[in-house]
N, C-alpha and C positions, 0 to 999 in steps of 0.2 A: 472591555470584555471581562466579563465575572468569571474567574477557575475556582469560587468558593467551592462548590461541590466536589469536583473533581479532584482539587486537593484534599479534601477530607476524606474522600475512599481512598485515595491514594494513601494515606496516611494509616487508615485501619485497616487496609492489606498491610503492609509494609510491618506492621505489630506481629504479622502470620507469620512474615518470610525469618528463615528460610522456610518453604514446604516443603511438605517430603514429597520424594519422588515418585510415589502412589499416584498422588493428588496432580503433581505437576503431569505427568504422562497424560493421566486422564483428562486434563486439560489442554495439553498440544494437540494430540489429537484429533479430536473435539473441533479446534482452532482451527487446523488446517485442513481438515474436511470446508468448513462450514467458509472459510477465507476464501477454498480455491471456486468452490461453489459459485461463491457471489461473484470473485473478480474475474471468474472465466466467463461467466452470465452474463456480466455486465456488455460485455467485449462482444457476445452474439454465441454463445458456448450453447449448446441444446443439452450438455449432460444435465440430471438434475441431480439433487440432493447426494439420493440414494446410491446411484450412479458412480458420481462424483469417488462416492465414499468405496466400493467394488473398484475402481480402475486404479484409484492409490492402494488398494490390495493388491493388485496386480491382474486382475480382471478384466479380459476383453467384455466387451461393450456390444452385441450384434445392431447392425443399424446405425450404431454411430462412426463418424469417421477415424482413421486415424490420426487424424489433425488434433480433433477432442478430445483423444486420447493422452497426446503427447503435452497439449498445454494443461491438462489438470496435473502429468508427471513434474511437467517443467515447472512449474507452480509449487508443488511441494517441495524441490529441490530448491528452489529459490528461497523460500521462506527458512529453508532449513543452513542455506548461505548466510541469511540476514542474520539469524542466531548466533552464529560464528563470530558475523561483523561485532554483534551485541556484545558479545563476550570481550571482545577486544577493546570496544569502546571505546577507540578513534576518532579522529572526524572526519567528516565526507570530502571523498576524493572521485576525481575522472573514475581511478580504476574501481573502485567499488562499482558504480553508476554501473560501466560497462562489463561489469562482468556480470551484475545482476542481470541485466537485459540479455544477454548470452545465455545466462540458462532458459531465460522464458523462452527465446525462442530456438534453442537447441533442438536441431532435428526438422525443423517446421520453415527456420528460414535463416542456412546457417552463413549463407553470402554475406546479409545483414546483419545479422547477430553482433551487438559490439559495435558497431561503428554507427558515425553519424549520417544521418541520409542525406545524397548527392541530387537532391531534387525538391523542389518546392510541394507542398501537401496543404488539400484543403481540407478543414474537419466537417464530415456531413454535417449540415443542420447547424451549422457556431455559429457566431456575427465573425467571432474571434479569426485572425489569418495567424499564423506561425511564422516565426521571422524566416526568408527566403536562406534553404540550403548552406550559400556562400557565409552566411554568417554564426551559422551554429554551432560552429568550435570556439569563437569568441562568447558570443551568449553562455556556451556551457562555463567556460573559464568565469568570467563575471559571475553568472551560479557558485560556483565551487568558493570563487573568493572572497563572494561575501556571507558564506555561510558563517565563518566563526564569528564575526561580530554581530550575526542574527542572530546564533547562538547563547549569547554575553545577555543581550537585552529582550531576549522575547521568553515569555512562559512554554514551556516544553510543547506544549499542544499548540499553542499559537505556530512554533516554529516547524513542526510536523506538518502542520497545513501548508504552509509556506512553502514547503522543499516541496511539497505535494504541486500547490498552484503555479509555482515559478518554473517547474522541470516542466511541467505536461504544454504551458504556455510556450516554453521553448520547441515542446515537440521533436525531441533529438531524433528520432529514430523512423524509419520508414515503417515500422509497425512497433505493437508490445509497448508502445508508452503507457497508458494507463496500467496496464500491470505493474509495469515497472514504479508508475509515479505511487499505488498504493503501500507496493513492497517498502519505498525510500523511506514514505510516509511512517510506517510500519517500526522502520529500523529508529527513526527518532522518537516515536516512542518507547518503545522500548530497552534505549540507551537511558531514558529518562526515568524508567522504574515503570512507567504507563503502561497497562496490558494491552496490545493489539489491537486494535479496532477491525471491523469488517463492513465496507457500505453495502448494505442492502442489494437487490437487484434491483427488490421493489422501489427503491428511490432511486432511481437508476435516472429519470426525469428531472428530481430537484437535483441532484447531483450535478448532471451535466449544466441544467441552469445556472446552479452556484458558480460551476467555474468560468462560463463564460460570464456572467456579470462581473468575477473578479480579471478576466482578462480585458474584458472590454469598458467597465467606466471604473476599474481600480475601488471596487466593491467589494470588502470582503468579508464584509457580515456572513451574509447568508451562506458560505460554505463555513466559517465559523462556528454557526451555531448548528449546522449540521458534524462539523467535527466532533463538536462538544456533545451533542446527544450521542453519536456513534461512543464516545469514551465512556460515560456514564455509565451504557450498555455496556461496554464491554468487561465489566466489574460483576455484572451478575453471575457469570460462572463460577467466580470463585467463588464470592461470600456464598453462592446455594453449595456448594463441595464444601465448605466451611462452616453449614450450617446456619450460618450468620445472615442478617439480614441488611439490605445496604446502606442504609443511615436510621 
């Protein structure tokens, strides 16, 4: 897998940092509008853009449910947990995993919230099956313990995908996994210096393709190289607040 690129923006942001706090604002933001957008979308969210951006003001919505409401709130607060984690710059543990999934589904479905699901789940439309309920708390543990030695030997984006493909595969949760799995995704990036990425709605198809080919014949190109363009993009905002152009 080639990081030429991606390490060399990373490199001429990194020249920037620190930014000021003008620039940075104007960039979270921005980020979390545009994050909760897609990953609420993705999931079947009808808010759009504009929407989105009104109900993290705190803006009812007429017509839309309170459900869409609550996961664009829980969305922002999650992402705004993940910073936290960032700042601390630990490594991934049970309790991170479940507390993030606890915000997202705060209010929405707080039985579940946090804990592992007591029941087997099919994914509409996968080949992919998720290992059966009884087993999920060992899965998650194997997750958890082999992250630091994937940490040691994999490129920072490689291993963002990874926590990304290997949690959503396990499918801990009776809802809110893909949230969850972008937010973790999210969090290794950005322990790593990498700006956030955001998948598309509009690729919402290759997406979902990507990760069942890596669950089902242990293919992991093609969410790869969809990682990799989502990071690339996600370097345009600053170098344009910067002035700068991307390579």
């Amino acid at each position: 897998m080639n990081y030429k690129i991606i390490d060399q923006l990373k490199v001429k942001l990194d020249k920037y940092r620190p930014l000021s706090n003008e620039i940075l604002t104007n960039l979270v933001d921005d980020l979390i509008v545009k994050w909760t957008y897609n990953s609420n979308a993705i999931e079947g969210n009808t808010l759009t853009l504009q929407e989105t951006k009104v109900v993290l003001s705190g803006i009812t919505i007429g017509g839309k449910t309170m459900i869409e409401h609550l996961e664009a709130i829980n969305h922002k607060n999650a992402i705004l947990f993940i910073q936290e984690l960032t700042d601390k710059n630990n490594t991934l543990t049970e309790l991170d995993v479940k507390q993030i999934h606890t915000l997202v589904l705060k209010n929405i479905n707080d039985q579940n919230a946090g804990s592992y699901r007591k029941t087997n789940v099919i994914i509409s439309g996968a080949e992919h099956k998720p290992v059966e309920f009884f087993k999920v708390a060992q899965k998650m543990a194997d997750f958890i313990d082999s992250y630091p030695q994937n940490q040691k030997k994999m490129h920072p984006v490689e291993l963002a995908a990874r926590v990304h493909i290997d949690f959503v595969g396990i499918h801990p949760f009776i809802d809110g996994n893909g949230r969850t799995a972008r937010l973790l995704m999210n969090l290794e990036l950005l322990k790593a210096g990498f700006p956030p990425i955001v998948i598309k709605v509009a690729d919402r198809l290759e997406y979902y393709q990507a990760l069942d080919l890596a669950h089902t014949k242990q293919d992991y190109q093609p969410f790869m190289n969809l990682t990799i363009k989502a990071v690339e993009r996600s370097f345009e905002p600053y170098f344009y607040v910067l002035g700068e152009k991307l390579l």
